[in-house]
C-alpha positions as CSV (number, residue, x, y, z in Angstrom):
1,X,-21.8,40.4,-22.0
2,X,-21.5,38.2,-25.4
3,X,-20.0,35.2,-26.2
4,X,-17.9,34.8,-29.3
5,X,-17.6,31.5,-31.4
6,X,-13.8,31.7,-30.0
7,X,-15.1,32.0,-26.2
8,X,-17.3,28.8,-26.6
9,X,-14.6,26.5,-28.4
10,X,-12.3,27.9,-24.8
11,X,-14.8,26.5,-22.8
12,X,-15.6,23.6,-24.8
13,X,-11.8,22.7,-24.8
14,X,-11.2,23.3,-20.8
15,X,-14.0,21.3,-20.0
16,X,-12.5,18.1,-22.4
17,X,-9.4,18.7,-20.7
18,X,-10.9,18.5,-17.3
19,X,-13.4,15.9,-17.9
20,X,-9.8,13.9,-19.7
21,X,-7.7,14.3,-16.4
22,X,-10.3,13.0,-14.2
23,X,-10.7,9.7,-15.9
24,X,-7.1,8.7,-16.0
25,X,-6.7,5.9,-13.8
26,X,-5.5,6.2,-9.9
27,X,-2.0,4.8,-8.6
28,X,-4.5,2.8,-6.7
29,X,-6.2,1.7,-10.3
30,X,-3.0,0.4,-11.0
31,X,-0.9,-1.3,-8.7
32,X,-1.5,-4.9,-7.4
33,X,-4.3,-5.0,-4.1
34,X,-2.9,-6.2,-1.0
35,X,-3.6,-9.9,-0.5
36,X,-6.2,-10.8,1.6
37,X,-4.3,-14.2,3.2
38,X,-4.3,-13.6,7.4
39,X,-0.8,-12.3,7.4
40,X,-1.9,-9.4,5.6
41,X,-5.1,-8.7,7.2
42,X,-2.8,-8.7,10.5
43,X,-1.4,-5.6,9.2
44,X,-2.5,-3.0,11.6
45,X,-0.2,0.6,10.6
46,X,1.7,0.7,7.3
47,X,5.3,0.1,9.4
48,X,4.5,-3.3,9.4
49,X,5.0,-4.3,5.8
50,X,8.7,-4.0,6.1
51,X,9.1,-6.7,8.3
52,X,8.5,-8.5,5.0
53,X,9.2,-6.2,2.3
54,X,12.5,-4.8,3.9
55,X,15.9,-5.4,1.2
56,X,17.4,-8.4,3.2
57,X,13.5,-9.8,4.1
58,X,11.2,-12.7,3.0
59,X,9.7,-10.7,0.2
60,X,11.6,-7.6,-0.7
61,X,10.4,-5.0,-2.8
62,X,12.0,-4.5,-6.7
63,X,14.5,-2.5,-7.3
64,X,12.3,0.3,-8.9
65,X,9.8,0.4,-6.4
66,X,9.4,4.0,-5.2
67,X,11.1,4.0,-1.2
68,X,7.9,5.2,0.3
69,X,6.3,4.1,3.8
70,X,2.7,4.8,2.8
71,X,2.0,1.7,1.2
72,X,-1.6,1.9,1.5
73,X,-1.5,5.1,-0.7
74,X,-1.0,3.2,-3.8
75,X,-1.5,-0.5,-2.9
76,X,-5.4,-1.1,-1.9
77,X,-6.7,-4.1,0.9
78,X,-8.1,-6.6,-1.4
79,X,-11.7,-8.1,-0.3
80,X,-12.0,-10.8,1.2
């Protein structure tokens, strides 16, 4: 088996396109951490943040925000 020029500049390009969609940044790259304040470290299952984040709560989430209940999917716990 032989590789032509054309089978190289394939490979070339696939890996480059790989190597391209790897290094785009995570939902978890770039949404804001959760704080680490006590109230937030108190948070034991991801149920919990509506108590704050409901539409009528303390805190309520924007209008755009995606209506998910895995927060911790996108939002990391900050250090601390």
């Amino acid at each position: 088996m032989t590789f032509r020029k054309v089978d190289l500049i394939f490979v070339v390009l696939a890996l480059l396109i790989v190597g391209g969609v790897a290094s785009l940044p995570s939902p978890r790259d770039r949404n804001p951490k959760v704080p680490a304040n006590s109230a937030h470290q108190a948070i034991t299952a991801e149920s919990q943040c509506t108590t704050c984040h409901a539409p009528q709560a303390v805190r309520p989430l924007p209008a755009q925000h995606p209506k998910r209940q895995d927060c911790l999917h996108c939002h990391a716990r900050a250090q601390g």
